[in-house]
C-alpha positions in Angstrom: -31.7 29.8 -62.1 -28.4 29.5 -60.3 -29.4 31.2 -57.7 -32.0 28.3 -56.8 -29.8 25.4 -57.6 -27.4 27.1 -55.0 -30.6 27.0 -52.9 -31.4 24.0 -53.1 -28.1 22.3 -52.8 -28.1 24.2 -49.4 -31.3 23.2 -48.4 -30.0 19.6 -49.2 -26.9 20.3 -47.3 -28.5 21.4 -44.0 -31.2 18.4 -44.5 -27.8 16.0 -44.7 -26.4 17.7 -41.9 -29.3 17.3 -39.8 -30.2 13.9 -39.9 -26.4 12.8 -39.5 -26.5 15.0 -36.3 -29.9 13.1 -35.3 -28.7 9.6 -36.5 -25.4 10.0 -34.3 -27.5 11.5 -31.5 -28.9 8.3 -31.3 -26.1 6.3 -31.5 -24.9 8.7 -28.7 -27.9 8.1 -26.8 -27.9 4.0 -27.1 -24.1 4.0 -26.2 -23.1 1.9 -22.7 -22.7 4.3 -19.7 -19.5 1.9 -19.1 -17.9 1.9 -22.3 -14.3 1.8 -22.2 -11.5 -0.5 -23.5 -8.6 0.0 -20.6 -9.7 0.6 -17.3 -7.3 0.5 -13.9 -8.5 0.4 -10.7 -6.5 1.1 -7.5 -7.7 1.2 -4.0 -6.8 1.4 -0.4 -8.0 -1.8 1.9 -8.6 -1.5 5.7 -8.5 -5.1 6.5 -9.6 -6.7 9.6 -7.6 -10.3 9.7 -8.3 -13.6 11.0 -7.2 -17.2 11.0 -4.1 -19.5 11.6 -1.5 -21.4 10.3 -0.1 -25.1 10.2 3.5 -26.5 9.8 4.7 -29.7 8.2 6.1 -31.1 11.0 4.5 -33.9 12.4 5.2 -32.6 15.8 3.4 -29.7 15.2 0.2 -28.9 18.3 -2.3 -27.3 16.3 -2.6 -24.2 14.0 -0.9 -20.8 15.0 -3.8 -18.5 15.5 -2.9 -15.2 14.1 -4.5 -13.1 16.3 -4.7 -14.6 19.5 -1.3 -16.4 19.4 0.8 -13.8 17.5 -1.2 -10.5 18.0 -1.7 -9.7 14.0 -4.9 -6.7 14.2 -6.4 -4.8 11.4 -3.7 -3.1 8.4 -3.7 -1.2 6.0 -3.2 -2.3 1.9 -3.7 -1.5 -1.6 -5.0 -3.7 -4.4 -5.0 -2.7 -8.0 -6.8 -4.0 -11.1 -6.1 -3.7 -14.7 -9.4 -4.9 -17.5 -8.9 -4.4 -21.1 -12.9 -5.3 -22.6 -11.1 -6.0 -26.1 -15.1 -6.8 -27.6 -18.1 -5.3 -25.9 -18.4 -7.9 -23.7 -15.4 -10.0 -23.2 -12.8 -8.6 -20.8 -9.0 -9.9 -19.6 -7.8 -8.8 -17.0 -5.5 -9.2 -13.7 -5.8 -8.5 -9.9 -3.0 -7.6 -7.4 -2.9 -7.5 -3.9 -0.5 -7.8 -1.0 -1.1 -8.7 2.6 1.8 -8.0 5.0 1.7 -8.7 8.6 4.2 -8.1 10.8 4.0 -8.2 15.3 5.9 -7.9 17.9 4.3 -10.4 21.1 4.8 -12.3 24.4 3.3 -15.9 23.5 0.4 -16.7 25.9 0.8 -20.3 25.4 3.9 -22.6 24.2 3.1 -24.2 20.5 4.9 -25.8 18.0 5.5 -24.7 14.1 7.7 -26.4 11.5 9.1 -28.6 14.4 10.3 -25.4 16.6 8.8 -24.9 20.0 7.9 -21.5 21.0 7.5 -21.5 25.2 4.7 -18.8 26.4 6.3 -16.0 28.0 8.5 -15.8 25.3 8.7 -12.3 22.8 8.7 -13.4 19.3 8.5 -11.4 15.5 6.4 -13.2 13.3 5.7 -12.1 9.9 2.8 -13.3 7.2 3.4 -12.1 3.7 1.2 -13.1 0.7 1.4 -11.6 -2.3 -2.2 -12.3 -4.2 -2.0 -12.2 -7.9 -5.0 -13.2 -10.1 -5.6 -13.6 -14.1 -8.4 -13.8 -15.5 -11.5 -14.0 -18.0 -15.0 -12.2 -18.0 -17.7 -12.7 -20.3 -21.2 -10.4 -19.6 -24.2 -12.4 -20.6 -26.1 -9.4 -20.1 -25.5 -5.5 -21.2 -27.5 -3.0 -21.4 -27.0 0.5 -21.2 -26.8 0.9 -17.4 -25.0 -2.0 -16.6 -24.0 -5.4 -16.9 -24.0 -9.2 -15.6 -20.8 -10.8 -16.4 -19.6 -14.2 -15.4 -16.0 -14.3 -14.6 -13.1 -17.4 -14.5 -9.6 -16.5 -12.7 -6.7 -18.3 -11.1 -6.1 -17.0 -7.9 -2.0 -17.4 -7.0 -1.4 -16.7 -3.7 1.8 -16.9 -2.8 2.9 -16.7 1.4 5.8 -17.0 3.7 5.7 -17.1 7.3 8.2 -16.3 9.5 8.5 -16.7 13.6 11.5 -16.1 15.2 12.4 -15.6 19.3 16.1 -14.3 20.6 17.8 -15.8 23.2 16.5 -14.2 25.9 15.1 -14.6 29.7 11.9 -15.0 30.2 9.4 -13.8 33.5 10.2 -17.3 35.7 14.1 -16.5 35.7 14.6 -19.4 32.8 16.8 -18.7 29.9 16.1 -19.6 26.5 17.8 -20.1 23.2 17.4 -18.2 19.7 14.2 -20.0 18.5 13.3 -19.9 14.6 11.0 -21.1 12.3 9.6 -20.3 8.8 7.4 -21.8 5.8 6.4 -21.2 2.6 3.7 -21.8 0.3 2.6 -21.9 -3.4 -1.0 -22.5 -3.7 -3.3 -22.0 -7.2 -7.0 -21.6 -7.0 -9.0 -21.3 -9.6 -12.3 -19.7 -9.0 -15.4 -18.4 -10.9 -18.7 -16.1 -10.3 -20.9 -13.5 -11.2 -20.2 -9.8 -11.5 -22.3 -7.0 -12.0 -22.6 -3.2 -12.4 -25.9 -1.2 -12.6 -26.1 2.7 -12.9 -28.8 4.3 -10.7 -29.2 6.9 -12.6 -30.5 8.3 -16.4 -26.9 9.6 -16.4 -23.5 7.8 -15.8 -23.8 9.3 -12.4 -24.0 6.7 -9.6 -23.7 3.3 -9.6 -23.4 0.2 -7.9 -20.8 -3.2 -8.0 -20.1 -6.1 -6.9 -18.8 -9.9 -7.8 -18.8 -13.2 -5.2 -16.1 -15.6 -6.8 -15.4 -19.3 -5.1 -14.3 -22.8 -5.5 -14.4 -25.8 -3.4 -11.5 -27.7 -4.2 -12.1 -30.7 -1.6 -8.6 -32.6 -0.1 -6.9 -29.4 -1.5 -9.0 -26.3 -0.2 -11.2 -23.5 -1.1 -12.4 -19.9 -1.5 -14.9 -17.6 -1.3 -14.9 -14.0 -1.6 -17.6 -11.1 -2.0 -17.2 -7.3 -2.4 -19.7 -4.6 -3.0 -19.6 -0.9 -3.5 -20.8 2.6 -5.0 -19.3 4.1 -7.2 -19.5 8.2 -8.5 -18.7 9.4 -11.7 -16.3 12.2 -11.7 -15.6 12.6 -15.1 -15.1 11.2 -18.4 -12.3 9.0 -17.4 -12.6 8.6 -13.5 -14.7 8.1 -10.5 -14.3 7.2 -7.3 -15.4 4.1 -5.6 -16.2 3.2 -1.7 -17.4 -0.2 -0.8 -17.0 -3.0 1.8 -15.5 -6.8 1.3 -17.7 -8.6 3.0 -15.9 -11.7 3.3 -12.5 -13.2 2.2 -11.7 -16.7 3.0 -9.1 -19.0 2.1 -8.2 -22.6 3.6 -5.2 -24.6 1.8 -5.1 -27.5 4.0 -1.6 -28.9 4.7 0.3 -32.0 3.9 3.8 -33.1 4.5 5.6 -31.4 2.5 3.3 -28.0 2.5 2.3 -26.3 5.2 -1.9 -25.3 5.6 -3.2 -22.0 5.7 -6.9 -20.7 6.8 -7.3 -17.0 6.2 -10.3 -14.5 6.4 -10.6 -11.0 6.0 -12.6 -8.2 6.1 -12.9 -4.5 5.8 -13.2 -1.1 4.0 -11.9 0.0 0.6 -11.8 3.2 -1.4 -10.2 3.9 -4.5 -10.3 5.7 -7.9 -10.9 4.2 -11.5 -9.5 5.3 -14.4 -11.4 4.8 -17.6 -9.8 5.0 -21.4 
């Protein structure tokens, strides 16, 4: 008799034990490939730059161009990321990224910034630095269990000094010039919104794909537009590695008298690593 009572609670045992294993199996199974509640990404950015600058003055001859006027070429940059998903589909999070330029150049052609005149034949330092710093909001509309669509709000800050400065110096016609200098600054908030999405290729958390487009047209003030895409490969429970392209970057904050205007666009490669907790 006790022998099969001790049978049967075994037998009831092993029957427990088995459809707990099957029921979290499943769970298991129906789990997000992209579940997480921290994730940082940071990356390396090849960028390719283009654009100008204004000044306040009204004396001022046009923009700066930033390639052809001060000789800024491609750099390289890091950007970083931090998202905390605090419910399964609503995410914090904030983006930074620096850009600094610096060149060495003999001017082609004289111009005018913040009511200094640069002469051509003239060898000038100029400097760009913008530090871009972004909060903001996601919400996925849809997830599944290979991937998401989110839609996401932020506030881009971007935040930039430029600098152009010329010693005294003689230049190629025999003519001597004074110490020239010239710098300005500006503050300028953007908010922005888009999509984002992420979609595993795989019937594993493998490979996968990513990308957002975020952008606002802000009229008399400015806008922005920006779009990245990449692939990413899982490497293990808590990274992977990620290679991509931004296709486009472009920022105009047009200028006024007491700020000066800025048009901006970028380009290029980025790899980086996620880290997933």
């Amino acid at each position: 008799m006790i022998h099969r009572k001790l049978h049967t609670t075994l037998s009831g045992m092993v029957l427990f034990a088995s459809l707990t294993t099957a029921a979290f199996s499943q769970v298991v199974l129906k789990e997000d490939f992209d579940n997480y509640h921290l994730r940082i990404d940071t990356a390396w950015y090849y960028s390719d730059p283009s654009g100008n600058i204004h000044g306040t003055a009204t004396t001022d001859n046009g923009p700066v161009d930033l390639q052809k006027d001060l000789g800024f070429t491609s750099y390289s940059t890091f950007s970083g990321k931090a998202d905390w998903k605090f419910t399964r589909k609503n995410h914090l999070y904030v983006t930074v990224t620096p850009f600094n330029f610096s060149r060495q150049k003999v001017l082609d052609r004289t111009f005018t910034f913040q009511g200094q005149t640069f002469n051509a034949g003239l060898t000038t330092s100029s400097s760009l630095d913008t530090l871009f710093v972004a909060p903001g909001y996601q919400y996925d509309i849809i997830r599944r269990r290979r991937g998401h669509l989110g839609i996401a709000l932020q506030m881009d800050l971007f935040n930039t000094t430029a600098k152009i400065n010329a010693a005294a110096q003689v230049t190629g016609d025999g003519v001597h010039h004074n110490a020239v200098s010239a710098s300005g600054s500006l503050l300028a908030p953007i908010p922005v919104a888009g999509p984002d999405f992420r979609l595993y290729l795989t019937d594993s958390p493998r490979v996968f794909i990513q990308g957002n487009v975020m952008g606002m047209y802000l009229f008399g003030y400015g806008n922005f537009v920006a779009t990245t895409g990449s692939v990413g490969i899982t490497l293990s429970k808590h990274f992977a590695a990620l290679a991509g392209y931004q296709l486009a970057s472009h920022l105009v904050v047009k200028d006024t008298t007491d700020r000066i205007g800025l048009r901006f666009v970028q380009k290029g490669a980025v790899v980086g690593l996620q880290t997933s907790f």
